[in-house]
Structures are given as structure tokens and as C-alpha cells.
C-alpha atoms as one frame of an Amber mdcrd trajectory, in Angstrom:
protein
 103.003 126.493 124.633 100.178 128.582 123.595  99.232 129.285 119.934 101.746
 131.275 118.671 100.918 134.960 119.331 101.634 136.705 116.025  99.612 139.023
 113.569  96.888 137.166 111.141  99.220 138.788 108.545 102.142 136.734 109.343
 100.651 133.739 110.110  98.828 134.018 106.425 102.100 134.899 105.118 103.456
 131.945 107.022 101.279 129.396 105.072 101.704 131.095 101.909 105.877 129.922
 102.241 104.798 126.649 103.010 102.320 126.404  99.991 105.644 127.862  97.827
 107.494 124.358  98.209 104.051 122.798  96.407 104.612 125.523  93.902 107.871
 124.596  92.947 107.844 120.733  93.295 104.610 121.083  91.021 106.347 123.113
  88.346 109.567 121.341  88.890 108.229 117.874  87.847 104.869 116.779  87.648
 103.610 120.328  85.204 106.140 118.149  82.827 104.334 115.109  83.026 100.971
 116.549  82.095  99.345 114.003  79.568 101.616 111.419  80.428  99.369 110.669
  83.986  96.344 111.399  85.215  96.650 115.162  86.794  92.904 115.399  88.506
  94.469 112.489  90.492  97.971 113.550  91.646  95.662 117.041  92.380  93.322
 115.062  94.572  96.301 113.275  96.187  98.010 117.071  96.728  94.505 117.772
  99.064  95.335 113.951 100.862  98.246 115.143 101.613  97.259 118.673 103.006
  94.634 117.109 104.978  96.580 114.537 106.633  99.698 116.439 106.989  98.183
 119.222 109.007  97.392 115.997 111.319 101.043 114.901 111.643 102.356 118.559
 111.510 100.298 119.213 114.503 101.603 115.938 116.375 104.918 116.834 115.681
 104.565 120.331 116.840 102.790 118.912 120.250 104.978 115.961 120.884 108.365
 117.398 119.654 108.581 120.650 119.459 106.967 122.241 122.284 107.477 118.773
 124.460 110.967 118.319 123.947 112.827 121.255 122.455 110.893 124.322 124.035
 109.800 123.137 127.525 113.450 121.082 127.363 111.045 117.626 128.967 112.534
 115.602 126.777 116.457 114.344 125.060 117.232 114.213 121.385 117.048 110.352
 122.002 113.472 110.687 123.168 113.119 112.864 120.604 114.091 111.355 117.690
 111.940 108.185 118.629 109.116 109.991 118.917 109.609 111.177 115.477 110.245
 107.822 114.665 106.878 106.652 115.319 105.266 110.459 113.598 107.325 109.290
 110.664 106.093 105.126 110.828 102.607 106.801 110.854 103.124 109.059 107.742
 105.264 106.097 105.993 102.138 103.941 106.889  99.569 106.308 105.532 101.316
 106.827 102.302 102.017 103.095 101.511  98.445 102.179 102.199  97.172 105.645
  99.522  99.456 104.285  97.319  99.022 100.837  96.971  95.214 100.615  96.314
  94.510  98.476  94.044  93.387 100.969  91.864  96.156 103.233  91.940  98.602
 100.443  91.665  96.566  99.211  88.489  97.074 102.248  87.049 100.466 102.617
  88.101 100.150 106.506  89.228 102.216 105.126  92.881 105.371 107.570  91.789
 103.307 110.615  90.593 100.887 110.664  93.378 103.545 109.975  95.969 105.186
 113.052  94.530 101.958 115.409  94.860 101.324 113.594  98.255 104.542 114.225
  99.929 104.260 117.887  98.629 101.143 118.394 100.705 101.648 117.310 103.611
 105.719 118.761 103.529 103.535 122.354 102.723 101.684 121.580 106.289 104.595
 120.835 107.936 106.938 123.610 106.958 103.631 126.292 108.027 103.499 124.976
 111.504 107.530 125.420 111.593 106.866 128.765 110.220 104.572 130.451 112.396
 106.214 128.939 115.831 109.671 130.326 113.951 107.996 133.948 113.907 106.428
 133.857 117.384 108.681 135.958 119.142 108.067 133.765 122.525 110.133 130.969
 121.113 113.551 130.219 122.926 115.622 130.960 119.858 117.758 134.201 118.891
 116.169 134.022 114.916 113.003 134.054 116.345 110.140 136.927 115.122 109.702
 138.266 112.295 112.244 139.908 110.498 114.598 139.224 106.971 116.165 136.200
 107.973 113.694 134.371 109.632 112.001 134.692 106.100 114.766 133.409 104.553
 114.766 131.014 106.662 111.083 129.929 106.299 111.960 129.940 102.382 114.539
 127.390 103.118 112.486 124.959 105.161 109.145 125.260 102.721 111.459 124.022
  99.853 113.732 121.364 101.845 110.302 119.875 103.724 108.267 119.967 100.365
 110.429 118.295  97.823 112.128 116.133 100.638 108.849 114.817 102.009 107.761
 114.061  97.983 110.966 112.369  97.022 110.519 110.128 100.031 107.019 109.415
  99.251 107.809 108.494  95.734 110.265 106.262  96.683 107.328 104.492  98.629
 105.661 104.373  94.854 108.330 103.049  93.635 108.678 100.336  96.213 104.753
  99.682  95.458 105.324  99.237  91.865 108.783  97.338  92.094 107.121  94.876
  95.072 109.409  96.053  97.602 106.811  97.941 100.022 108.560  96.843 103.689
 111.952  97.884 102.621 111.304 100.420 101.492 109.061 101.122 104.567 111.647
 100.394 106.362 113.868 103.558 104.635 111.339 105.720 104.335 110.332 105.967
 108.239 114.302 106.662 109.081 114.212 109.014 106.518 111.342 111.124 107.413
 112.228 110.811 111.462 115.983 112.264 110.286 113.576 114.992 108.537 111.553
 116.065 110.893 113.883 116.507 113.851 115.940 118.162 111.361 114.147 120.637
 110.105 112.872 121.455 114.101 116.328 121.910 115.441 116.450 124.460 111.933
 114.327 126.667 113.823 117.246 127.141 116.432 120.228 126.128 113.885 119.928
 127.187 110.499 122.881 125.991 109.461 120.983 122.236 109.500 120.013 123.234
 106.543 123.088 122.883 104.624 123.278 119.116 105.547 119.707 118.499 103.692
 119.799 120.681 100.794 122.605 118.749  98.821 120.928 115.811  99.646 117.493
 116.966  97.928 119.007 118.725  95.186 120.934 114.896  94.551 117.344 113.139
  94.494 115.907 115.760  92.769 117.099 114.758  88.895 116.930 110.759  89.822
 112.785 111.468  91.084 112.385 113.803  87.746 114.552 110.706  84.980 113.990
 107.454  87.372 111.569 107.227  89.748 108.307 109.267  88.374 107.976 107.737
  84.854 108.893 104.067  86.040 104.991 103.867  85.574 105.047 104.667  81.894
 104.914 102.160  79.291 107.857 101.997  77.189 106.285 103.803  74.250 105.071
 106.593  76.484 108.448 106.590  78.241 110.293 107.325  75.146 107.872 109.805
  73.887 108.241 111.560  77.815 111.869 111.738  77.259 111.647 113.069  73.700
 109.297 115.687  74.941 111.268 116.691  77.493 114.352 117.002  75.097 112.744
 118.973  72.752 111.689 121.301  75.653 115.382 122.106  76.718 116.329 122.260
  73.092 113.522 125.401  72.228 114.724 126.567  75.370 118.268 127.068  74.474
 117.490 128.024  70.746 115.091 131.049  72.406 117.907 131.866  74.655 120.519
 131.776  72.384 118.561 133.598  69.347 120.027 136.650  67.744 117.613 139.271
  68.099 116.779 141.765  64.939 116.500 145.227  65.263 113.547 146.845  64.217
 113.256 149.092  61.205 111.334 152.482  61.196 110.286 153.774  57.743 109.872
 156.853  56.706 106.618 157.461  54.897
């Protein structure tokens, strides 16, 4: 398949939904975290994981999508093991960034994970995006219209924050000594992911099988798995922070406003 014959517009506007997942998993979590870890670092990781996830997005869209779905070369059994071995690759790449010495020393393995697996989901979901509005593709939501944005919102959030929780599970199997296991988990999990969110492109409706699964990892990476590199004094001060946060939250929403007063000179 060619590259995908669409307007410069669109295709900007097609990486611009993918960078929205990074938005939101940045704001979601790690914004919360600021002071608590080293944020020039999980920034720096963010970049890794742009770089090397325009690499695997690219192999994916080769191998998979234009391979085996569009040209219809390949099975879903061929198909999902070659996503297999795209995902073994990615699972590879993010247990060796994240157990350096250095980073392990520090313990940053869960936050950088996080900013990691945002990066390269961002690359991911844009290479979905712009094949989803190329009107040549074999698919009735295909183009550019209303729905296939809302579409492309849906796959920029699922591949983001799914692609981060699974990489800071990887941290947290760095920190907690169990790397091949959860090696192991992580490659099935990002295989299931990427053939996933391809089919999406024909089946939206895919996307109601990942989306309660991401929104149920979502509060277990934000409480569990990010701070298990805090000490326990910065731990407890984390959690304090965070309470005090939702509690000025609810005492601005539930304030009772005053009127104002206009006096007569």
C-alpha cells in the first residue's frame, strides 16, 4: 500500500490525536508526581519512546496491517504471531531502558515506563490514524469524516495509557526482581494490543473490550505501581498530597458563592 493519500492537514491533525493520549496520561498521573521523581527524566524517556515507537509503529503498519489485513496475504494466526514478535521487541526494548543500572538505582523503572509507553502508544495510534482517514482503505469508516475522528480519539487514548500501564508493569517487575515474568505478560499483552487496536480500524466496536480494561489499571498504575519507587516517607507525604488535592477540590466545588454588593456613592 502506498503512503496514505490524504491532505497535510489531516495527516497533521492525525498526529495531533495521537499526541492527545500523551496529554492525558501526562496530566492524568505523572503532572501529580512532580517533585516526588525526577521529571527531566520521565521527559527524556517520553522522546525514547517517540523515537522508537515510530520504529515499531511502522513495522506493524508494514508487516500487519497492509500485509495481512489490507492485501488479505496473511490469517489472524499469522497475524497475531507476527505481532507477537513486534510486541517481544518493544517488551525487550523497554526492559533493557528500564533496568539500567542507573535508572534502577534510582528507582524511576515505574515513572519512566509510564512516560515511555506513552510515547511510543502516541506513534502508534498516528500511523492507525492516518491509514484510518485514507479513503483507499478496505473499510466502510474509512476517510475523513465525524466518526472516524471519534474514532481516532478512542484509539489515541486506549493505545497511550494501555501501552504505559504495560510498560510500568515492566518497572515494576524491574524493581520487584521479576523481569522474565513479567516479560513474559507484557509481550502477550502488547501482541493482544496491537492486533486489537488494527482490526479497530475495521471494527470499532473492539474498542469496548479494551477500554474497561484500561480504565481498571488506570487507578492501580496511579495508587500501586508508580510510587512503589518512593521511600516510605515520600510515599506518605505523595498520598497526603494527593488527598489534600481532592479535598480543595471538593471544598472549591462545593463553596457557596457571595453575591457582590454595588454601593451607591
Amino acid at each position: 500500500m502506498a503512503v496514505a493519500e490524504i491532505p497535510l492537514v489531516q495527516m497533521q491533525l492525525a498526529f495531533a490525536i495521537g499526541l492527545l493520549g500523551v496529554y492525558i496520561g501526562w496530566r492524568g498521573i505523572i503532572a501529580k508526581m512532580t517533585g516526588f521523581y525526577d521529571m527531566a527524566g520521565a521527559f527524556k524517556y517520553l522522546l525514547y519512546g517517540i523515537v522508537s515507537g515510530m520504529v515499531f509503529a511502522v513495522a506493524s503498519d508494514e508487516m500487519i496491517l497492509q500485509f495481512g489485513v489490507i492485501n488479505s496475504q496473511l490469517n489472524i494466526a499469522t497475524a497475531f504471531f507476527v505481532s507477537l514478535l513486534i510486541a517481544a521487541s518493544e517488551s525487550a526494548l523497554v526492559l533493557f531502558l528500564l533496568g539500567r543500572p542507573k535508572i534502577v538505582a534510582l528507582r524511576s523503572s515505574t515513572p519512566y515506563g509510564w512516560t515511555l509507553g506513552l510515547g511510543m502508544g502516541a506513534m502508534f495510534t498516528s500511523v492507525l490514524i492516518v491509514r484510518l482517514f485514507d479513503p483507499q482503505l478496505t473499510s466502510e469508516f474509512s476517510g475523513f469524516s465525524v466518526f472516524s475522528v471519534i474514532i481516532a480519539l478512542s484509539l489515541a487514548v486506549i493505545a497511550c495509557v494501555g501501552n504505559a500501564e504495560i510498560s510500568t508493569l515492566q518497572g515494576v517487575g524491574v524493581l520487584n526482581h521479576q523481569r522474565f515474568k513479567t516479560f513474559y505478560l507484557s509481550t502477550i499483552a502488547r501482541s493482544i494490543l496491537i492486533l486489537g487496536l488494527i482490526l479497530t480500524l475495521w471494527y470499532p466496536l473492539i474498542i469496548l473490550f479494551f477500554a474497561p480494561i484500561v480504565s481498571y489499571y488506570w487507578p492501580i498504575a496511579q495508587n500501586k505501581w508508580l510510587p512503589i519507587g518512593m521511600t516510605p516517607a515520600a510515599l506518605q507525604a505523595f498520598r497526603r498530597t494527593i488527598r489534600q488535592d481532592q479535598k480543595i477540590r471538593l471544598a472549591s466545588k462545593n463553596r457557596i458563592r457571595g453575591e457582590r454588593i454595588f454601593e451607591e456613592e
